[in-house]
C-alpha positions as CSV (number, residue, x, y, z in Angstrom):
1,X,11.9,-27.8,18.9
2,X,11.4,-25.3,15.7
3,X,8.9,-22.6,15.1
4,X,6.6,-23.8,12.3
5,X,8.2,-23.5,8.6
6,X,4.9,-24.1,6.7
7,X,1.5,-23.2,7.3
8,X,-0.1,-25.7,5.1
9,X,2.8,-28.3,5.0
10,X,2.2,-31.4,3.0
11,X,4.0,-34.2,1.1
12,X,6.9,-35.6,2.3
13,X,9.1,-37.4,0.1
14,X,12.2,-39.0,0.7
15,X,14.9,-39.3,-2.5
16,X,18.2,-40.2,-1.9
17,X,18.6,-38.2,-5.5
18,X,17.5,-35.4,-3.9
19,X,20.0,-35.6,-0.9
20,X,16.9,-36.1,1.5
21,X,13.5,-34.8,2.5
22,X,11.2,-32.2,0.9
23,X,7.6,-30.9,1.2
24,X,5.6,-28.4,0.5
25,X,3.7,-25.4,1.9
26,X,1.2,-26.3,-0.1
27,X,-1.0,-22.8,0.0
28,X,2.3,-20.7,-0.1
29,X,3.0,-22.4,-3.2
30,X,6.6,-23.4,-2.1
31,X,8.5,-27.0,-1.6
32,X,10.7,-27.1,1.2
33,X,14.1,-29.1,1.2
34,X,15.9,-30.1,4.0
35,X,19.6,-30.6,4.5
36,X,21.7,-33.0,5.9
37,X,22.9,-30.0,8.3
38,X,19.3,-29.5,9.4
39,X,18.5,-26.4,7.3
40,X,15.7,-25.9,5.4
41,X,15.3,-24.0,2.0
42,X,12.1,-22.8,0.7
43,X,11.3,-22.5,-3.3
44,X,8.6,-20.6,-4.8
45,X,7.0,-22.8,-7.6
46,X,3.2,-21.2,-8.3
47,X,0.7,-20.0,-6.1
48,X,-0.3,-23.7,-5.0
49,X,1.6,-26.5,-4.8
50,X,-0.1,-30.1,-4.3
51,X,2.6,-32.4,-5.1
52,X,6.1,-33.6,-6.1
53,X,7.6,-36.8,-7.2
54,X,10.6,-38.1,-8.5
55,X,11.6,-38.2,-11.8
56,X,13.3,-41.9,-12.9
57,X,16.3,-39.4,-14.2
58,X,16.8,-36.8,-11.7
59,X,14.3,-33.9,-11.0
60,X,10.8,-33.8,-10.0
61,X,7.3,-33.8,-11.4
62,X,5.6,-30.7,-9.2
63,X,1.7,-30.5,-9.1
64,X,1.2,-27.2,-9.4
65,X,-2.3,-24.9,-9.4
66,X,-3.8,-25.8,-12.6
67,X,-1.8,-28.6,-13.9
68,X,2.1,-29.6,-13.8
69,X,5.4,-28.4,-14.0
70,X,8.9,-30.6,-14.3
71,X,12.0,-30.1,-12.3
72,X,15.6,-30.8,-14.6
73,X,18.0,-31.7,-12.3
74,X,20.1,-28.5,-12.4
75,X,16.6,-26.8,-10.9
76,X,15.3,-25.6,-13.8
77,X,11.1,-25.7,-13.6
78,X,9.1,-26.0,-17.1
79,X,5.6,-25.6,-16.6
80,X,3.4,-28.0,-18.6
81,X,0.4,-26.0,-20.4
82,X,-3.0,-27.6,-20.1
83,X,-5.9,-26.4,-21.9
84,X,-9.0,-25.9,-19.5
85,X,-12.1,-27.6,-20.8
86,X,-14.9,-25.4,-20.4
C-alpha cells in the first residue's frame, strides 16, 4: 500500500506508446506516469488538467483549463489558443 499521489486523480489511460499508465491530478494540473519499475513521475501541464489521449503518431492530446494543448513525442507541450466567446 502507497500514500495517495493525487488528490483529484482522474483518467487513466493505458498506451503501450507510452510505455504504460498515466493520469492526472486533475486540480493540481499535473499527469502522472507510471513505470514499469513502479515509479511514478508527475508533470505540471496548466493549472487544470481534465484529460489526455493518444495521439495516432506518438504524443498526447492534453485537455487543459481553457481549451487544449498537444504533447510531441519528445515531450514537448504546445498549447492550442482558443478565442473565448463572450
Amino acid at each position: 500500500m502507497t500514500e495517495p499521489i493525487a488528490y483529484h486523480g482522474e483518467g487513466p489511460v493505458w498506451s503501450e506508446a507510452w510505455g504504460g499508465l498515466r493520469w492526472l491530478d486533475m486540480l493540481a494540473g499535473d499527469v502522472l506516469s507510471l513505470a514499469a519499475d513502479g515509479t511514478v513521475t508527475r508533470r505540471h501541464i496548466d493549472t487544470v488538467v481534465a484529460a489526455v489521449r493518444p495521439r495516432r503518431r506518438g504524443g498526447a492530446v492534453i485537455g487543459v483549463t481553457r481549451g487544449f494543448a498537444l504533447e510531441d513525442t519528445d515531450g514537448k507541450v504546445t498549447p492550442l489558443g482558443f478565442p473565448v466567446e463572450r
